[in-house]
Backbone as XML, in Angstrom:
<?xml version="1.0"?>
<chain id="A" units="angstrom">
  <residue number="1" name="UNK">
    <atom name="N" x="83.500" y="-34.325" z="262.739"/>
    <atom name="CA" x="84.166" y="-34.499" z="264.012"/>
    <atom name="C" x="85.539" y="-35.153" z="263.819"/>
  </residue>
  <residue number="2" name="UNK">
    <atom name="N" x="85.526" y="-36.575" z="263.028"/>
    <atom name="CA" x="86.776" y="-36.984" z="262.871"/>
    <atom name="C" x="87.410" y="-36.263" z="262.154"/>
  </residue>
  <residue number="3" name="UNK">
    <atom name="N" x="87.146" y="-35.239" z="261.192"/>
    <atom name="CA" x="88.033" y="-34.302" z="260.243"/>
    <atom name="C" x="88.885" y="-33.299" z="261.418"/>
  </residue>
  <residue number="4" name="UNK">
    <atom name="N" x="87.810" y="-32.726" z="262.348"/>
    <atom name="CA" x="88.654" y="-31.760" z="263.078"/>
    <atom name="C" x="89.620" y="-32.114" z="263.662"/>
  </residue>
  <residue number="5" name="UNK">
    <atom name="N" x="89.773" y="-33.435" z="264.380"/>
    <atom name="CA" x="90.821" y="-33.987" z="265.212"/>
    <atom name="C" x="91.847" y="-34.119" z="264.135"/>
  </residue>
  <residue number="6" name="UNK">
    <atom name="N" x="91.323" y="-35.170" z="263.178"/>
    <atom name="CA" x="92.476" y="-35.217" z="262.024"/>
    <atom name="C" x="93.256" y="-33.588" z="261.675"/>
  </residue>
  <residue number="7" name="UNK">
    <atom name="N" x="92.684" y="-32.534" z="261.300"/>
    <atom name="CA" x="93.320" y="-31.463" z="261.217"/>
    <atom name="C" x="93.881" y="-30.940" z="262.573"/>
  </residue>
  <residue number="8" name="UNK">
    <atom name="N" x="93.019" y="-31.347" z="263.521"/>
    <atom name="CA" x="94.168" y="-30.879" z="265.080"/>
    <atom name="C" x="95.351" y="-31.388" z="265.088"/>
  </residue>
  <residue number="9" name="UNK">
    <atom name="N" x="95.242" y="-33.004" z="264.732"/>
    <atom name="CA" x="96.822" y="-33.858" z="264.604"/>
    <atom name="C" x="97.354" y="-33.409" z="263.941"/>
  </residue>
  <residue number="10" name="UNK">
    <atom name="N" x="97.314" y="-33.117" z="262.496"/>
    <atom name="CA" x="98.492" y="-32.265" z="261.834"/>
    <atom name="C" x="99.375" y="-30.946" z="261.564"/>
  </residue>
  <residue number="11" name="UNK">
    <atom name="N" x="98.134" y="-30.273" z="262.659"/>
    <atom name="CA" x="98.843" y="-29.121" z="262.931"/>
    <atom name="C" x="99.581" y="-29.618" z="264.137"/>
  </residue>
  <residue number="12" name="UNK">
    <atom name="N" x="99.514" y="-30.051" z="265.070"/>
    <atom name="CA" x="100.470" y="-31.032" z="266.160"/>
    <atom name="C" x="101.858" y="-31.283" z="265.673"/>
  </residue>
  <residue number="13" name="UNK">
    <atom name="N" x="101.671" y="-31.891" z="264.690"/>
    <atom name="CA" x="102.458" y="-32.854" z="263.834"/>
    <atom name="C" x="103.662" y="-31.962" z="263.348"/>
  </residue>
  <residue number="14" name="UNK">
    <atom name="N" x="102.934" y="-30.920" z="262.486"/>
    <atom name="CA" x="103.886" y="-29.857" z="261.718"/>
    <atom name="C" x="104.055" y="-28.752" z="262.544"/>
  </residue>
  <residue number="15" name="UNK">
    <atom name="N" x="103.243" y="-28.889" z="263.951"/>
    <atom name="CA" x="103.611" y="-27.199" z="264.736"/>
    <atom name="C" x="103.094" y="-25.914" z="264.065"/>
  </residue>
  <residue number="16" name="UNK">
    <atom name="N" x="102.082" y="-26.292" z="263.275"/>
    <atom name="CA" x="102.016" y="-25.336" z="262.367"/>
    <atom name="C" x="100.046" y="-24.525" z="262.701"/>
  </residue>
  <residue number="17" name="UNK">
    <atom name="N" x="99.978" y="-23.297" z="262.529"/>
    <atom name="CA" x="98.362" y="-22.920" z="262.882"/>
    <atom name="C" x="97.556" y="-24.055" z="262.708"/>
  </residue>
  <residue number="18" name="UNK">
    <atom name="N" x="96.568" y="-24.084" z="263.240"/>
    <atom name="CA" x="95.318" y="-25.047" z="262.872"/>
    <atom name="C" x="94.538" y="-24.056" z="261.930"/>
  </residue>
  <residue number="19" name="UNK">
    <atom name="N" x="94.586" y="-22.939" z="261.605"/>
    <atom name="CA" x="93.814" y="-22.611" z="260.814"/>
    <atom name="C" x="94.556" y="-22.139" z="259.406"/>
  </residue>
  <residue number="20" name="UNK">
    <atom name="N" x="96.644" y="-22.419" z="259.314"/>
    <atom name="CA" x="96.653" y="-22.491" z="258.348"/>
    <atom name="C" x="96.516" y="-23.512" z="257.355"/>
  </residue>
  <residue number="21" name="UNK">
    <atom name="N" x="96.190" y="-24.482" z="258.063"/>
    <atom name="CA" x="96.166" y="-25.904" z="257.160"/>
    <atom name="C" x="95.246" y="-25.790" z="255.853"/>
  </residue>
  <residue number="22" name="UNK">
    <atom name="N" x="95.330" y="-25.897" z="254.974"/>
    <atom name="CA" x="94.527" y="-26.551" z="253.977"/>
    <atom name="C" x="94.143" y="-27.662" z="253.483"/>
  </residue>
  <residue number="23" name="UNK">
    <atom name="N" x="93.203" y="-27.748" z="252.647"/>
    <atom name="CA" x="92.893" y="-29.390" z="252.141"/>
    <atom name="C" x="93.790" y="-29.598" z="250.905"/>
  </residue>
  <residue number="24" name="UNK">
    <atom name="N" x="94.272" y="-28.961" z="250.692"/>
    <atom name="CA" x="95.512" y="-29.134" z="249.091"/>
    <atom name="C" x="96.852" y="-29.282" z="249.337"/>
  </residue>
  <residue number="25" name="UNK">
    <atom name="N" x="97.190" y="-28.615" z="250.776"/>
    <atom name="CA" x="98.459" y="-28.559" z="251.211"/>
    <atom name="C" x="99.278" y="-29.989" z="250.864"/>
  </residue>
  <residue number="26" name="UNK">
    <atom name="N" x="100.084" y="-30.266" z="250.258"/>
    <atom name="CA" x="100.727" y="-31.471" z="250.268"/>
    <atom name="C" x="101.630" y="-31.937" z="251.009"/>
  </residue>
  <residue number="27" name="UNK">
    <atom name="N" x="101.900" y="-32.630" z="251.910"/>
    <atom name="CA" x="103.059" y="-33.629" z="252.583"/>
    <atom name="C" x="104.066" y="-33.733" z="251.887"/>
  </residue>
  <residue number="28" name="UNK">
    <atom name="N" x="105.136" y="-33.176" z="252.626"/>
    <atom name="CA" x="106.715" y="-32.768" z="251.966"/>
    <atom name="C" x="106.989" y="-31.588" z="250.917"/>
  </residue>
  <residue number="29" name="UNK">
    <atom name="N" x="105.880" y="-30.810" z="250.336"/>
    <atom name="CA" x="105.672" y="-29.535" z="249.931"/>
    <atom name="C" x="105.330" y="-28.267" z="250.493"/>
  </residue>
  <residue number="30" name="UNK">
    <atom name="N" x="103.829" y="-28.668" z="250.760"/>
    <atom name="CA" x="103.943" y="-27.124" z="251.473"/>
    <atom name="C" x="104.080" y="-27.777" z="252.912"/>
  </residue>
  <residue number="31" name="UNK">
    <atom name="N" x="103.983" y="-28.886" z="253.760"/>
    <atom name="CA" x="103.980" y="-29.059" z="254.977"/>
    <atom name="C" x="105.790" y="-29.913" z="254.947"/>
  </residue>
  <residue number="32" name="UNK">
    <atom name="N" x="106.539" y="-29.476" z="255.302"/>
    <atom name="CA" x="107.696" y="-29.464" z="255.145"/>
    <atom name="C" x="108.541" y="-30.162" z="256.738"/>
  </residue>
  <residue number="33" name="UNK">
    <atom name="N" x="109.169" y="-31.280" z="256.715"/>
    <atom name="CA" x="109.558" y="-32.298" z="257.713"/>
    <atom name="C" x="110.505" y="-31.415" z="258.533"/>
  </residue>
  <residue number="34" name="UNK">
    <atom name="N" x="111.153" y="-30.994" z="259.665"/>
    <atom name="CA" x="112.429" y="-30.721" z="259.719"/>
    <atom name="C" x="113.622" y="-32.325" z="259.790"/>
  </residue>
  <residue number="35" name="UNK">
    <atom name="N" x="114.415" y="-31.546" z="260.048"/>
    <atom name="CA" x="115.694" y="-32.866" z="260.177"/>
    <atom name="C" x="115.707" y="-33.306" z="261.503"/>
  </residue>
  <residue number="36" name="UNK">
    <atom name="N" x="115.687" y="-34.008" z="261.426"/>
    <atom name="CA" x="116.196" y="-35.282" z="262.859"/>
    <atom name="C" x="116.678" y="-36.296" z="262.019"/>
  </residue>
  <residue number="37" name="UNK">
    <atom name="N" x="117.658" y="-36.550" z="263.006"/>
    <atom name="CA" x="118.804" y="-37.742" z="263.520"/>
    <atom name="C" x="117.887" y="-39.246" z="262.890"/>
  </residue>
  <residue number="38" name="UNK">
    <atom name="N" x="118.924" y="-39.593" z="262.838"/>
    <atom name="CA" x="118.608" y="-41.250" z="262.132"/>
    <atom name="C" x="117.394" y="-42.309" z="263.176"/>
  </residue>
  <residue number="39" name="UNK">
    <atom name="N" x="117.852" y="-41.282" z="264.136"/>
    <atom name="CA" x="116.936" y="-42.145" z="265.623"/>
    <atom name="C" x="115.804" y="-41.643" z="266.192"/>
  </residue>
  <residue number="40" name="UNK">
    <atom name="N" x="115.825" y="-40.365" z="265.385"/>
    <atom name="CA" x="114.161" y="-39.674" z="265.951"/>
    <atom name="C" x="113.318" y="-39.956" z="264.434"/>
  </residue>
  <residue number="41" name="UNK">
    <atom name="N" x="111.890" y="-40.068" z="265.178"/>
    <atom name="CA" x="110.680" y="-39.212" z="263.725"/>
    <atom name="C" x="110.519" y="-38.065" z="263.396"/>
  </residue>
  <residue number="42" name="UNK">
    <atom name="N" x="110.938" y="-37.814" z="261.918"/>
    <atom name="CA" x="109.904" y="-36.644" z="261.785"/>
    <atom name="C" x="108.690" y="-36.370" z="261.512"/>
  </residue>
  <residue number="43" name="UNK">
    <atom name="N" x="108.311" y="-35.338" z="260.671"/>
    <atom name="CA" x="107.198" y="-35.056" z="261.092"/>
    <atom name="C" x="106.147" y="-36.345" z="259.627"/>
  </residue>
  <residue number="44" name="UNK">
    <atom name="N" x="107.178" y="-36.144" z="258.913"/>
    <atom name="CA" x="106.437" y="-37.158" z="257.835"/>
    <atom name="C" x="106.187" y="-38.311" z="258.134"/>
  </residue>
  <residue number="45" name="UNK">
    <atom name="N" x="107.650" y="-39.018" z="259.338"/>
    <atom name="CA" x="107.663" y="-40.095" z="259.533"/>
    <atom name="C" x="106.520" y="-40.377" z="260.495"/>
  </residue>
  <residue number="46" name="UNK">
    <atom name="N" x="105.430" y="-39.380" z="261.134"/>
    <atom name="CA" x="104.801" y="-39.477" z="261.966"/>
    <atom name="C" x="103.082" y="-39.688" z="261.650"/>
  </residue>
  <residue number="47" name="UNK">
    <atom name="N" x="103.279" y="-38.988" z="260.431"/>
    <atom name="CA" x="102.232" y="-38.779" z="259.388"/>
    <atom name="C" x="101.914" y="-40.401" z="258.692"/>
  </residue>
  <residue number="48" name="UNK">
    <atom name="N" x="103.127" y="-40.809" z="258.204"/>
    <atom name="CA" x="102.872" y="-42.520" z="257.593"/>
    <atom name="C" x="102.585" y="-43.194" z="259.149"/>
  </residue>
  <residue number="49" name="UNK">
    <atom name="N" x="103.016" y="-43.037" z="260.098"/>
    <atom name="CA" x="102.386" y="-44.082" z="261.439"/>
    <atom name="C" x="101.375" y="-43.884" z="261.481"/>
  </residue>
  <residue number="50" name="UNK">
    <atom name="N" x="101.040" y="-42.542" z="261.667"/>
    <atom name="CA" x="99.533" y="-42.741" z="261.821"/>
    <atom name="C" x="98.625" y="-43.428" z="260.831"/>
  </residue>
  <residue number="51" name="UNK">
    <atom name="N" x="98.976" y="-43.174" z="259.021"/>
    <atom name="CA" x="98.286" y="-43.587" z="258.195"/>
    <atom name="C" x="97.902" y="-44.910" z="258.293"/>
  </residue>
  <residue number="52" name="UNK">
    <atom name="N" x="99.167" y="-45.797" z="258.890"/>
    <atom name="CA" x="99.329" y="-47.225" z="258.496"/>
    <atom name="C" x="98.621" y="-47.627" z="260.076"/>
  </residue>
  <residue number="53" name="UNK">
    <atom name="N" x="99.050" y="-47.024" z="260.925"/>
    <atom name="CA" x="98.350" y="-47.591" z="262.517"/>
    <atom name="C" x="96.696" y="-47.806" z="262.168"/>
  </residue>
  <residue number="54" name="UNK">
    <atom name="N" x="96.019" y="-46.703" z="261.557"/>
    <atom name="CA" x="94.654" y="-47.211" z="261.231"/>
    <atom name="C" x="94.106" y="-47.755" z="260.119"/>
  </residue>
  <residue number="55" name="UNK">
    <atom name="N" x="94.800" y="-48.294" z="259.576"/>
    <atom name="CA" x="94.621" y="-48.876" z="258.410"/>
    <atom name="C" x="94.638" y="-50.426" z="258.378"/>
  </residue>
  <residue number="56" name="UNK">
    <atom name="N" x="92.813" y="-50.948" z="258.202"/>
    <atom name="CA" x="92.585" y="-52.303" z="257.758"/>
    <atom name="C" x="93.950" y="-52.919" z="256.955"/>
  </residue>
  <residue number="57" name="UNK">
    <atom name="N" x="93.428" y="-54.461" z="256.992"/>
    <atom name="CA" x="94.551" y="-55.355" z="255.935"/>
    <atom name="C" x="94.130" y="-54.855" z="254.471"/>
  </residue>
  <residue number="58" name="UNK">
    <atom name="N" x="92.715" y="-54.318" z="254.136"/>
    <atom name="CA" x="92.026" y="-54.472" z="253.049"/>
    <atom name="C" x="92.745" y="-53.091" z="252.460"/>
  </residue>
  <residue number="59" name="UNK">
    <atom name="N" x="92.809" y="-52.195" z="253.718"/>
    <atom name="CA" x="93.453" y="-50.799" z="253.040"/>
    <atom name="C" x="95.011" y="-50.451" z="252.538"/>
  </residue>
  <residue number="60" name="UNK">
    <atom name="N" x="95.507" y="-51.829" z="253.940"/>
    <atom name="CA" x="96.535" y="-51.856" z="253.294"/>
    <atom name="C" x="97.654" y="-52.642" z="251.804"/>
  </residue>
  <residue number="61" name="UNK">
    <atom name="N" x="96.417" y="-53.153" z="251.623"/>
    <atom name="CA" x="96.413" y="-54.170" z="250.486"/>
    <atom name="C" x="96.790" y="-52.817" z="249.395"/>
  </residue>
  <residue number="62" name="UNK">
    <atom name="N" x="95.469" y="-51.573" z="249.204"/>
    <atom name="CA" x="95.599" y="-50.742" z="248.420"/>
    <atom name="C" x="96.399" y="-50.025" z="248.355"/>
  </residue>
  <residue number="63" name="UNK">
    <atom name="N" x="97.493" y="-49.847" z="249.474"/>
    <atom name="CA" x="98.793" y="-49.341" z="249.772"/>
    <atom name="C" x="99.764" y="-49.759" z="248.545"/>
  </residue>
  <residue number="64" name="UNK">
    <atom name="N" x="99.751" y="-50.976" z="249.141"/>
    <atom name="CA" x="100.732" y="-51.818" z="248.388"/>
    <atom name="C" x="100.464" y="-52.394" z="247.134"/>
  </residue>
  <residue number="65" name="UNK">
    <atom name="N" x="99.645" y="-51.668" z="246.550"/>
    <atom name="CA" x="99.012" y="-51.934" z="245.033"/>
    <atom name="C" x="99.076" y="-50.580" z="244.532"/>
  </residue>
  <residue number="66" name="UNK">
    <atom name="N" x="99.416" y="-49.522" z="244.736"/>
    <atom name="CA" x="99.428" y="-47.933" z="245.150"/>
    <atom name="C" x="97.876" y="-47.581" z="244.333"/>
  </residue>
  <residue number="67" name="UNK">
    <atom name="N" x="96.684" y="-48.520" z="244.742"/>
    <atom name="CA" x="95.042" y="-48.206" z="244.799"/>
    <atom name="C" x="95.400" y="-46.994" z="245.520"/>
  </residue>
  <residue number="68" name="UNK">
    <atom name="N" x="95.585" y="-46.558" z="246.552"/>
    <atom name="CA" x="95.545" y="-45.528" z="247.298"/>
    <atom name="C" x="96.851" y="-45.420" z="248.172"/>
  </residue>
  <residue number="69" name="UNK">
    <atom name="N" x="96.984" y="-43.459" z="248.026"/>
    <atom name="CA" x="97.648" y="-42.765" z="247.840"/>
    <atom name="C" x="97.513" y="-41.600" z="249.009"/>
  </residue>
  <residue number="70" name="UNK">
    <atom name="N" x="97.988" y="-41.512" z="249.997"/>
    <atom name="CA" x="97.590" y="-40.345" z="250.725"/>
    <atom name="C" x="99.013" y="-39.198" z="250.400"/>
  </residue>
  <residue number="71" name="UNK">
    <atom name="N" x="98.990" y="-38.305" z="249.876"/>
    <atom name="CA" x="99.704" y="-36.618" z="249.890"/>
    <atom name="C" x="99.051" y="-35.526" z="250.326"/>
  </residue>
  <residue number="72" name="UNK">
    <atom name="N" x="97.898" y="-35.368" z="251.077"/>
    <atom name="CA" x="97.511" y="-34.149" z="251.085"/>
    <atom name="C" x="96.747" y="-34.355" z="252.233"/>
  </residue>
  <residue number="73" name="UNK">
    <atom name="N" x="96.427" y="-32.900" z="252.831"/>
    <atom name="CA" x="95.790" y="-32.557" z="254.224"/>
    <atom name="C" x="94.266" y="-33.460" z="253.840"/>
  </residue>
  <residue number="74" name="UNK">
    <atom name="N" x="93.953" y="-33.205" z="253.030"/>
    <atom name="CA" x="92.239" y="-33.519" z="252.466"/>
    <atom name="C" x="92.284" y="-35.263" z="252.564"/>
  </residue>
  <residue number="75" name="UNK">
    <atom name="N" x="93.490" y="-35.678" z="251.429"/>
    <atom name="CA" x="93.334" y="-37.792" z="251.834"/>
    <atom name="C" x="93.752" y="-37.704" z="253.388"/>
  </residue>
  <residue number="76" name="UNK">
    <atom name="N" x="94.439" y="-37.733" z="253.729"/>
    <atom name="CA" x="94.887" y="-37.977" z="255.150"/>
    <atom name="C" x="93.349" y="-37.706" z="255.836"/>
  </residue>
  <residue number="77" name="UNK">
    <atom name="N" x="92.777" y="-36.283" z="256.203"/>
    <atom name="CA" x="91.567" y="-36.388" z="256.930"/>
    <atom name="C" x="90.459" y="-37.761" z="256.317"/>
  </residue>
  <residue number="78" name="UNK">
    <atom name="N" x="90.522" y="-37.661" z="254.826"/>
    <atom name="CA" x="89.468" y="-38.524" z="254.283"/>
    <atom name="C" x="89.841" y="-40.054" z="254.274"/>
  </residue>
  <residue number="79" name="UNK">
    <atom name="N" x="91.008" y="-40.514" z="254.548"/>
    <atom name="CA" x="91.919" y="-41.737" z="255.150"/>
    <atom name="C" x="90.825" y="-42.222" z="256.766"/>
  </residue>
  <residue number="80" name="UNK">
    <atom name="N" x="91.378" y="-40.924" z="257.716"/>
    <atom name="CA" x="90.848" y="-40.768" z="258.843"/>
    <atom name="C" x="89.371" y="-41.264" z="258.920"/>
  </residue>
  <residue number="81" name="UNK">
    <atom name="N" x="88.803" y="-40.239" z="258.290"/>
    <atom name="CA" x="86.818" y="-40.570" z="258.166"/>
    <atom name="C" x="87.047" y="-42.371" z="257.821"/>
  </residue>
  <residue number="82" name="UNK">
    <atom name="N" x="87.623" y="-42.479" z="256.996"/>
    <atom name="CA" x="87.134" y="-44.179" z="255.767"/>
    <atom name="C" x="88.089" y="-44.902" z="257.235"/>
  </residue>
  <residue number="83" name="UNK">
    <atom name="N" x="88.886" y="-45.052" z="258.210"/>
    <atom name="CA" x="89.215" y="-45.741" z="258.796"/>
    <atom name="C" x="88.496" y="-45.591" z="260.028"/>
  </residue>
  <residue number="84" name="UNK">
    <atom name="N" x="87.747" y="-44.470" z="260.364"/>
    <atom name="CA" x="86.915" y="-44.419" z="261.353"/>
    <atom name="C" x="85.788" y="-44.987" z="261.360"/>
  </residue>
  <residue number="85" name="UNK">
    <atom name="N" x="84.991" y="-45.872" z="260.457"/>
    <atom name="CA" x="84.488" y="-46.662" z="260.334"/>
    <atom name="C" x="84.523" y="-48.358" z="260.160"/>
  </residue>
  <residue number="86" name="UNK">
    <atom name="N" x="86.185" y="-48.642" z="259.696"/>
    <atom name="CA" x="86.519" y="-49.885" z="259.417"/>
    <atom name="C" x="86.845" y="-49.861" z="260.573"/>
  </residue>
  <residue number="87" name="UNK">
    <atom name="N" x="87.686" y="-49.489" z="261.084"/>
    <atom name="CA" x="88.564" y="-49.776" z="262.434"/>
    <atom name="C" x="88.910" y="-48.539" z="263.848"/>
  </residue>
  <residue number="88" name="UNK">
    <atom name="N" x="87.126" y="-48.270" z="264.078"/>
    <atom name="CA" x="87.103" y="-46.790" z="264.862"/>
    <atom name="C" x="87.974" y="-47.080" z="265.923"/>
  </residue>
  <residue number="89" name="UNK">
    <atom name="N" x="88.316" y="-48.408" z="266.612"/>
    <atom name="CA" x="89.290" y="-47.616" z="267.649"/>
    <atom name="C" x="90.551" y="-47.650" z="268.149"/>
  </residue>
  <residue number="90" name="UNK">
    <atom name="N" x="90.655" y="-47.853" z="266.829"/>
    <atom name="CA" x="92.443" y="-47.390" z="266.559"/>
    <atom name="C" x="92.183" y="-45.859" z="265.913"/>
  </residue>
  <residue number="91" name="UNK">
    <atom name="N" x="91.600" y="-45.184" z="265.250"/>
    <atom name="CA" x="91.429" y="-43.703" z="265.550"/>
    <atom name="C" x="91.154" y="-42.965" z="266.157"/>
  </residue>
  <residue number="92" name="UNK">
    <atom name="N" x="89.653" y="-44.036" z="267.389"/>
    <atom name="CA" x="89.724" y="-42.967" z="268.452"/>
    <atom name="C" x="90.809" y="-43.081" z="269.000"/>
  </residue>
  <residue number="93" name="UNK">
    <atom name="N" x="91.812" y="-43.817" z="269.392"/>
    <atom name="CA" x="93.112" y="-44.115" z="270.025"/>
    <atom name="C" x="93.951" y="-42.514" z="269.596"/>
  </residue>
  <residue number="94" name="UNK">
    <atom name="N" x="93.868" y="-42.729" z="268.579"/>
    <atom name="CA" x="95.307" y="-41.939" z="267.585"/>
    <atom name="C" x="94.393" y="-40.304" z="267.341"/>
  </residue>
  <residue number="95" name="UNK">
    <atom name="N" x="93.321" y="-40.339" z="267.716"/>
    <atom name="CA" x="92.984" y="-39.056" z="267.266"/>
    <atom name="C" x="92.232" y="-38.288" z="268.591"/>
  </residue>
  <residue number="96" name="UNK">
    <atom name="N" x="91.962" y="-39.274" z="269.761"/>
    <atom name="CA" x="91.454" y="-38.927" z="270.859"/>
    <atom name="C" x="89.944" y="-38.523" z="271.029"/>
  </residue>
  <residue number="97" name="UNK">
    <atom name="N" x="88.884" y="-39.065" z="270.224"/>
    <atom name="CA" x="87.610" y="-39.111" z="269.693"/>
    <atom name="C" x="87.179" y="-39.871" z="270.020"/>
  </residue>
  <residue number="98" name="UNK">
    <atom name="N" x="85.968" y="-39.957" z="270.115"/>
    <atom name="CA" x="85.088" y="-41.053" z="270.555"/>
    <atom name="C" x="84.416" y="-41.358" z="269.186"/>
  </residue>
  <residue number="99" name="UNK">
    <atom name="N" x="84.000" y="-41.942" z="268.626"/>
    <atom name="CA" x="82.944" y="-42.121" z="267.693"/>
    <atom name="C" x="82.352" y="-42.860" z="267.709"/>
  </residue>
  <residue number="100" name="UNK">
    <atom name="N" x="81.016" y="-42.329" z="267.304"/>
    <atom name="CA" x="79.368" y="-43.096" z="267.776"/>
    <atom name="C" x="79.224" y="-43.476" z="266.357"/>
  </residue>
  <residue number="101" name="UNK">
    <atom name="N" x="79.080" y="-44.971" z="266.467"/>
    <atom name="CA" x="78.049" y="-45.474" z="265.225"/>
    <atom name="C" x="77.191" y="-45.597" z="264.697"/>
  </residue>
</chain>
């Protein structure tokens, strides 16, 4: 359940099919930012908010130790799942889910 939303958001994100997404696709490779202005987000820049909006102190500890690494459609959803349990509702927030414990 949290995977599908997570893949609904990034096709959102990139404007791109929901069913071309893959789990290998990489962030800034094959899913590709356009340009905006110094004062808008793009699409990457939208991708790290979300990462970091649900992300424990503990996860973000592993950030900043580069323990963990999100580039790809697959960490990002599997980010999603592992924060939907530390801190479900700041994902249901960001992903529009409910999740039952």
């Amino acid at each position: 359940m949290i995977r599908d939303h997570a893949l609904c958001r990034l096709a959102e994100i990139f404007k791109v099919p929901l069913e071309s997404l893959r789990p290998f696709h990489r962030f800034d490779v094959d899913l590709k930012s356009s340009f905006v202005s110094d004062f808008r987000r793009n699409e990457l820049d939208k991708v790290s908010d979300d990462i970091h909006d649900v992300a424990d102190k503990h996860i973000m500890k592993e950030f900043a130790s580069d323990k963990t690494v999100i580039g790809t459609v697959e960490d990002y959803c599997n980010h999603m799942i592992r924060c939907g349990k530390l801190n479900p509702k700041e994902v249901e927030r960001l992903l529009g889910v409910k999740i039952e414990n």
